[in-house]
C-alpha positions as CSV (number, residue, x, y, z in Angstrom):
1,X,-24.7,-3.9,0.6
2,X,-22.6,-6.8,2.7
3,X,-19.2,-5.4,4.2
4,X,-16.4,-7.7,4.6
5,X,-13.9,-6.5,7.1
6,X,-10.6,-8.3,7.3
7,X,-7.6,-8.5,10.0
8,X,-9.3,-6.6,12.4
9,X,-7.4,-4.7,15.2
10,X,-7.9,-2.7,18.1
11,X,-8.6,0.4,15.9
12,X,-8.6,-0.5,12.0
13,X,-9.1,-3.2,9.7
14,X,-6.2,-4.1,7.9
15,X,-8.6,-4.6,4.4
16,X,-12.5,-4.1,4.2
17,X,-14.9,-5.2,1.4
18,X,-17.3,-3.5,0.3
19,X,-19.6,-2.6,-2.8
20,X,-17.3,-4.8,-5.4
21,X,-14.0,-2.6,-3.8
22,X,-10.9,-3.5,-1.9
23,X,-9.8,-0.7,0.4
24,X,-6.6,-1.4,2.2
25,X,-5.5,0.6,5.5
26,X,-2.1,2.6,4.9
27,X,0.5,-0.4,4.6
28,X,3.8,0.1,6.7
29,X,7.2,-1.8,6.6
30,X,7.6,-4.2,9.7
31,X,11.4,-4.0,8.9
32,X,12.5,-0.3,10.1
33,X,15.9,-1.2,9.3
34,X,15.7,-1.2,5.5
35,X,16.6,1.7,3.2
36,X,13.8,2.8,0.7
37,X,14.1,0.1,-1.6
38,X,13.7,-2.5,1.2
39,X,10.7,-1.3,2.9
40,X,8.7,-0.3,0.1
41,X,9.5,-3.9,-1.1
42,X,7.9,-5.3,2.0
43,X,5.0,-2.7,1.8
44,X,3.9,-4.1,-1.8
45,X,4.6,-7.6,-0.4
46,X,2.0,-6.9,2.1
47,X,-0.3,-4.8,-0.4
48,X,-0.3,-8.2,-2.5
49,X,-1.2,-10.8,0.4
50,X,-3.9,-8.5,1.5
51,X,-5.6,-8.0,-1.8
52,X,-5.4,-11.7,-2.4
53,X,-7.0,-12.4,1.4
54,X,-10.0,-10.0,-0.2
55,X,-10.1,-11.7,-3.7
56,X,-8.6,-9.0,-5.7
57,X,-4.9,-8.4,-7.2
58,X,-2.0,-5.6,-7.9
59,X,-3.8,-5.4,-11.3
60,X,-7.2,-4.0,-10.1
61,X,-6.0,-1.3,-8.2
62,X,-7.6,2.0,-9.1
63,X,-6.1,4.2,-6.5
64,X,-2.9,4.6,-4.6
65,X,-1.8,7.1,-2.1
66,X,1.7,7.3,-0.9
67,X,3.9,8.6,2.5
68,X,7.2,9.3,2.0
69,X,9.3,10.9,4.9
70,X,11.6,12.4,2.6
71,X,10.5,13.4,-1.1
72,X,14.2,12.9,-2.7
73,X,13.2,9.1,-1.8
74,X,10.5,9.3,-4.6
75,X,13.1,8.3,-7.2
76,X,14.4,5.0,-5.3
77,X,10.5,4.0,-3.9
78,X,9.4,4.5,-7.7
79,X,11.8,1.5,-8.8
80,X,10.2,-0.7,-6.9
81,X,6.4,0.4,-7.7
82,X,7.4,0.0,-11.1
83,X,8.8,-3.3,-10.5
84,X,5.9,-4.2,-8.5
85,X,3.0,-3.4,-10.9
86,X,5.4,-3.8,-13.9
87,X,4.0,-0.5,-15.7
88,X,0.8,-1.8,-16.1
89,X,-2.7,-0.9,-15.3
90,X,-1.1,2.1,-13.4
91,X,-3.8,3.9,-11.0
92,X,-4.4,7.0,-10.2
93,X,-2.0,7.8,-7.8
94,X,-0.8,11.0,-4.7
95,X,2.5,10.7,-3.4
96,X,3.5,13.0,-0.8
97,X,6.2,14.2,1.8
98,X,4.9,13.4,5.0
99,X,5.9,12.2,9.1
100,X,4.5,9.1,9.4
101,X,4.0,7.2,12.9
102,X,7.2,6.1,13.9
103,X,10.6,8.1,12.3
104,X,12.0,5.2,11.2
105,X,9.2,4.1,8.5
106,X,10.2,5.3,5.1
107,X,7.0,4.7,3.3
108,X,3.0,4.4,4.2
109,X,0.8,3.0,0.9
110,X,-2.8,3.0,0.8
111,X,-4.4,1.3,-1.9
112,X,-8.1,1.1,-3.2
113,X,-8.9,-1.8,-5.9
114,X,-12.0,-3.5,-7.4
115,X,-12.6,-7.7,-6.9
């Protein structure tokens, strides 16, 4: 089995191939001055470039996990995963309350797809 690691930094890839899968590293916004909307915007923006870099797309994901600091911003981050993916081919998905790295980040996604 040939592993593919891409955007390699000090202490995780950004994406690795390997096996026919796409695994991303948990995707955070760059802009901590956005509300919900914004930086979860940015976050699938950044999901999408990185699964193209690996040869894969929005529509083969097969599993998502999701950080939110604050659970009532499920609601407002779900707007814009449905706009993202459009309602279709919908993966299995966790999305949970959590502190994430730096208090102003909103929202962490990790995704999982096939090539």
């Amino acid at each position: 089995m040939s592993i593919k690691r891409h955007e390699q930094g000090k202490i995780l890839s950004s994406a690795v191939e390997a096996n026919g899968f796409v695994f991303l590293a948990g995707i955070t916004p760059k802009t901590l001055t956005k509300d919900i909307k914004g930086q979860t915007q940015e976050v699938v923006d950044e999901i999408d470039r990185l699964l193209k870099v690996a040869g894969s797309d929005k529509s083969k994901v097969v599993s998502a996990t999701i950080w939110v600091t604050d659970i009532r911003h499920r609601d407002a981050m779900n707007e814009i995963w449905l706009a993202w993916n459009g309602g279709q081919n919908l993966p299995v998905r966790a999305c949970v309350e959590a502190k994430l790295a730096d208090q102003r980040m909103l929202v962490e996604i990790q995704v999982t797809a096939v090539k």
